[in-house]
C-alpha positions in Angstrom: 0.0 0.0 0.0 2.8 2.4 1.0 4.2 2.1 -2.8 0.6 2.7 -4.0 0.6 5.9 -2.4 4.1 6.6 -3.5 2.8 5.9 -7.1 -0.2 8.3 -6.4 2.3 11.4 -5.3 5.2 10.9 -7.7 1.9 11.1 -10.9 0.8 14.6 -9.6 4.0 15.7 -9.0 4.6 15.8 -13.1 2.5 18.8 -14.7 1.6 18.5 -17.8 3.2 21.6 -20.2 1.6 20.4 -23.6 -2.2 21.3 -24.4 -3.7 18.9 -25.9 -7.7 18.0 -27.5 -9.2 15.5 -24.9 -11.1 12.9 -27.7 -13.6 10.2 -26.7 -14.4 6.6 -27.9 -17.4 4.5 -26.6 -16.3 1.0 -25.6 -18.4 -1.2 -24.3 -20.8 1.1 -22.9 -17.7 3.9 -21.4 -16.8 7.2 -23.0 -13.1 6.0 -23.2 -10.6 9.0 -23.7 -7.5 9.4 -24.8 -5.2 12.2 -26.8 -4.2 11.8 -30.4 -1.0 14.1 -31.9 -1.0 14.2 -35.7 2.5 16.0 -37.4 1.6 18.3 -39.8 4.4 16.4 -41.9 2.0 13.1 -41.4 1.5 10.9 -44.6 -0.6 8.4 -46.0 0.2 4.4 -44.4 2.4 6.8 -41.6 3.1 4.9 -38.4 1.2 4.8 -35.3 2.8 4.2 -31.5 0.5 4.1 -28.6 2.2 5.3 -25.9 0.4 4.3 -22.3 0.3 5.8 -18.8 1.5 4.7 -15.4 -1.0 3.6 -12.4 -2.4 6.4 -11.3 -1.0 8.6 -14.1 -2.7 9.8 -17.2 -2.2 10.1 -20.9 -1.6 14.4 -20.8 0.9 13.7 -18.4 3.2 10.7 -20.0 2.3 13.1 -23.3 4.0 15.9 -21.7 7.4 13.9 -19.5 8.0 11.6 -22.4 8.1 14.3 -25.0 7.5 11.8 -27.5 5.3 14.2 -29.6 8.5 15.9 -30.6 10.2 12.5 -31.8 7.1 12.7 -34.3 7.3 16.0 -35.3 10.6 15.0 -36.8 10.6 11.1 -37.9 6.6 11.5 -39.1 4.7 9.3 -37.1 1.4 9.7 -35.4 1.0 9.4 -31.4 -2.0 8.2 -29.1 -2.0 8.2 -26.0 -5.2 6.3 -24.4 -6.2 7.6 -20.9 -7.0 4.2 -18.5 -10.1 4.0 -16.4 -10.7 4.4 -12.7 -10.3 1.5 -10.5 -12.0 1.6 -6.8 -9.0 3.5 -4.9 -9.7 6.6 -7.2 -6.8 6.0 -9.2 -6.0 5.8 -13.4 -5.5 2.2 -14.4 -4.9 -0.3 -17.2 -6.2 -3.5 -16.7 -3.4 -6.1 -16.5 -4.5 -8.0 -13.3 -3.2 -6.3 -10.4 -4.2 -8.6 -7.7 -6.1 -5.9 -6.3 -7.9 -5.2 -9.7 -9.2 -9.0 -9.7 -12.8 -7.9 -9.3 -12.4 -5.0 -12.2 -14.1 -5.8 -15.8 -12.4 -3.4 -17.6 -10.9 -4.8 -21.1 -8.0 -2.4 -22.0 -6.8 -5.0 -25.0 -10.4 -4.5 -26.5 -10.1 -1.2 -25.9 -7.1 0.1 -27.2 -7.7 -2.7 -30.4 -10.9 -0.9 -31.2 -9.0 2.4 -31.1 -6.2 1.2 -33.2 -8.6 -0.2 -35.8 -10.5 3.2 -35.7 -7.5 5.1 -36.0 -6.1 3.6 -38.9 -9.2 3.6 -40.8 -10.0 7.4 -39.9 -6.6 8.7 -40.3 -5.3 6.5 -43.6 -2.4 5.1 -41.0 -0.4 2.2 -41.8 -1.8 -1.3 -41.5 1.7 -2.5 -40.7 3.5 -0.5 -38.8 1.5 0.0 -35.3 3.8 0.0 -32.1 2.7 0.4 -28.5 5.5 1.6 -25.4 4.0 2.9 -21.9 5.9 3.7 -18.3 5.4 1.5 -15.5 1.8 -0.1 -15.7 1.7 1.4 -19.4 4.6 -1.0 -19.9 2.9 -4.4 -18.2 0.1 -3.1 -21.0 2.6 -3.3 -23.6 3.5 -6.3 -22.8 0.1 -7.7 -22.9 -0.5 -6.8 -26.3 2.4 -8.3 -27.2 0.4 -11.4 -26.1 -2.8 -10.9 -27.0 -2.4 -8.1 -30.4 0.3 -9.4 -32.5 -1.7 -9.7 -35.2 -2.0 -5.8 -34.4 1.7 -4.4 -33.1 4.7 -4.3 -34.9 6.8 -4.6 -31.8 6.5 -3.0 -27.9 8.8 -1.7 -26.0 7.7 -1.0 -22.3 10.1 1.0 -19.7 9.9 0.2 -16.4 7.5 -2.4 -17.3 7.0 -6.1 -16.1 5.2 -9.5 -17.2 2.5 -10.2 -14.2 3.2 -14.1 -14.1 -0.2 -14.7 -15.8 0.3 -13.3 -18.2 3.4 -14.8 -19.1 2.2 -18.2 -18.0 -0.7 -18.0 -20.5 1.3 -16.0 -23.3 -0.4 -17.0 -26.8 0.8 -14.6 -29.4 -0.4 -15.4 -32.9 3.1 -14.9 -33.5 6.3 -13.7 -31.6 7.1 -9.4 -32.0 10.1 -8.0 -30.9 10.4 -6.6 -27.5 12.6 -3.5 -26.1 12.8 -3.4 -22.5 14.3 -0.6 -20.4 14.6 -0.9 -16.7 16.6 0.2 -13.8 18.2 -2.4 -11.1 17.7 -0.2 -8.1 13.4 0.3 -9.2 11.9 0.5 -6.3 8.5 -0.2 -7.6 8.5 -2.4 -10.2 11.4 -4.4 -8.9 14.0 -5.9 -11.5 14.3 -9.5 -10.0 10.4 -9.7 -9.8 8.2 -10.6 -7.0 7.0 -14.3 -8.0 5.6 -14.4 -4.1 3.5 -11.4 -4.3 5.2 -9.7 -1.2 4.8 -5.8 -2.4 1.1 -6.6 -3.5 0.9 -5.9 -7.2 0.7 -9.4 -7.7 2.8 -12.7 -8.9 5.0 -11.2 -11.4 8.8 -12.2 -13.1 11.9 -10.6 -13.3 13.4 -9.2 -16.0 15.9 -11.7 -16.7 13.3 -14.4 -17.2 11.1 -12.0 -19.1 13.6 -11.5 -21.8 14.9 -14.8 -21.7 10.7 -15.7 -22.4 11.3 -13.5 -25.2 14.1 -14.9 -26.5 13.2 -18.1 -26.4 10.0 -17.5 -28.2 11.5 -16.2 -31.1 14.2 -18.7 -30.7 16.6 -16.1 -31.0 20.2 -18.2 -30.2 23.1 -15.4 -30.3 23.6 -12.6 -27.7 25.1 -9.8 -26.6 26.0 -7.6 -24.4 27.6 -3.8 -24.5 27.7 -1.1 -22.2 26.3 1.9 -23.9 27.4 4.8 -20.7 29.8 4.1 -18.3 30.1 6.1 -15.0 33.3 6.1 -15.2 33.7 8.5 -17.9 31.4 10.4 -16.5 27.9 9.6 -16.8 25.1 9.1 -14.2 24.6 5.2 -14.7 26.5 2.2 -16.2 24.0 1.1 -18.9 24.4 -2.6 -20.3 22.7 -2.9 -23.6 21.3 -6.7 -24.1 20.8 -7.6 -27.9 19.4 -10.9 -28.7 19.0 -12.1 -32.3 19.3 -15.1 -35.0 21.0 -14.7 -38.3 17.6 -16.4 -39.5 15.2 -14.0 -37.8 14.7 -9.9 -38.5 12.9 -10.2 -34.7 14.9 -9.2 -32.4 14.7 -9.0 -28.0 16.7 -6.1 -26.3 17.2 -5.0 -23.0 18.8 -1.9 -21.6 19.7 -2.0 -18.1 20.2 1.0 -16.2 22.4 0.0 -13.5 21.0 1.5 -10.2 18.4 3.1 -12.4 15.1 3.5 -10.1 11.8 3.6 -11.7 11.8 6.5 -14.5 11.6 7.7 -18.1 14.8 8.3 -18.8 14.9 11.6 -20.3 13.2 13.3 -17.8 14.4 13.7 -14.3 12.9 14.6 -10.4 14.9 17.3 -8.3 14.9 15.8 -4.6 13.9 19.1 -3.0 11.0 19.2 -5.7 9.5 16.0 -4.5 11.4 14.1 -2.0 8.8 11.2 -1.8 8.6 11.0 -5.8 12.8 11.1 -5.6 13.4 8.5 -3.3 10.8 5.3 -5.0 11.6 7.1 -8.7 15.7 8.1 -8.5 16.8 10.8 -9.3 15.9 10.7 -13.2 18.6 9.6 -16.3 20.2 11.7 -18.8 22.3 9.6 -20.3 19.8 8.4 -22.8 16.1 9.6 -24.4 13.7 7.0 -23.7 11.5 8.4 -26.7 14.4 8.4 -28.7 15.8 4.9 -28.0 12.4 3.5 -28.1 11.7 4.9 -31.9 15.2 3.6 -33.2 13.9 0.1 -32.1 10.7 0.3 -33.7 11.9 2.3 -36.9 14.3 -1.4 -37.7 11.0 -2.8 -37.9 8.7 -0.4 -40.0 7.7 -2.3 -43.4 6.3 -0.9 -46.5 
């Protein structure tokens, strides 16, 4: 509960700088929202990435920390950004079975398949070339469609994301999609090694090392690597250890960036400590050394098709 709050204080501490059209979608009998950013450079058969919120976050203010509208602006690719529901505490949610969401109905895969479909159909996007990313519970979602919407997503790449044990226990992906994972060691809330015995409360759910190693396997990926991208020791903030796993018979490919003592953030964007000392301590102090948005679009760009 104590890391539920924490959640709840380090969401309203970010303020959201970009104004955006609020749009609705009824689903199954709810005025779903979410916020769509269109480049003016957009084309016909452009890309789409679906970019999800944290628990207890919402889609204006991952728009505004993740700056991914300005990614767009530049490489010509349209941006949504579906806003989750309410869940009984008060707080923003996507459905990935939290165990103290057991009771909820809400289907977020429905959901955010209906609002692809409608958004490529509306807005003459491709049919190919859809990708979903999302922070913290954004990133469990990501994940999820990975297993339930490959017939949908090009590839996901969730930060600071995990598989609930569920999920991964009853993955049945039409077909495997790449995955890009990025995740700090030292997360405080969604804990790198996992927590198979439920002890913070979230529910059952794996480590990364057996998530990508899932992944891996899945795609029966067999060669691997493993380079360190920043080193403190020439001066930045974190050691980051870049994971690459790939087949020479396969274009899918499974990476990993670990952000050695990284706590749970975007990296990108960063928390003062006098700000938000609460938000500082469970989040870290942020990471500069490398653009989430940025690293998150050169991993879905390798796997845009015509």
């Amino acid at each position: 509960m104590i890391k539920r709050i924490a959640v709840l204080i380090v969401s309203v501490f970010f303020v959201s700088l970009i104004f955006s059209e609020e749009r609705t979608l009824s689903h199954q009998g709810l005025e779903r929202t979410y916020h769509l950013y269109l480049p003016e450079n957009l084309t016909i058969s452009a890309p789409l990435v679906v970019v999800m919120h944290g628990y207890t976050s919402s889609a204006k203010n991952i728009m505004s920390y993740s700056k991914m509208n300005e990614v767009a602006d530049r490489e010509g690719f349209a941006v949504v950004y579906p806003q989750g529901t309410i869940d009984s505490e008060g707080n923003a949610f996507f459905n990935v079975g939290y165990e103290f969401h057991q009771t909820s109905k809400i289907d977020d895969v429905s959901f955010i398949r209906e609002l692809v479909l409608y958004l490529r159909e509306e807005y003459q996007l491709s049919k190919k070339n859809t990708f979903a990313t999302g922070m913290s519970n954004g990133g469990d979602m990501s994940y999820l469609l990975a297993c339930t919407s490959s017939d949908l997503f090009s590839a996901v790449a969730p930060v600071a994301g995990v598989m609930m044990k569920d999920i991964l226990d009853n993955c049945n992906s039409k077909k495997p999609i790449p995955v890009f994972e990025t995740h700090g060691t030292s997360d405080k809330i969604s804990l790198f090694e996992g927590d198979i015995e439920n002890q913070e409360g979230w529910g059952a759910y794996y480590g990364l090392p057996e998530t990508i190693q899932f992944w891996a396997d899945k795609h029966s990926l067999d060669k691997s690597e493993y380079i360190q991208i920043t080193s403190k020791s020439e001066g930045y903030q974190n050691d980051i250890i870049f994971e690459r796993y790939w087949s020479e018979d396969n274009l899918n490919e499974v990476w990993l960036y670990k952000i050695v003592d990284g706590g749970h953030v975007w990296p990108g964007f960063r928390i003062r400590w006098w700000e938000n000392p609460l938000a500082w301590y469970y989040m870290g102090s942020g990471n500069n050394d490398i653009n989430a948005s940025e690293e998150v679009w050169k991993f879905f760009e390798k796997f845009v098709s015509d």
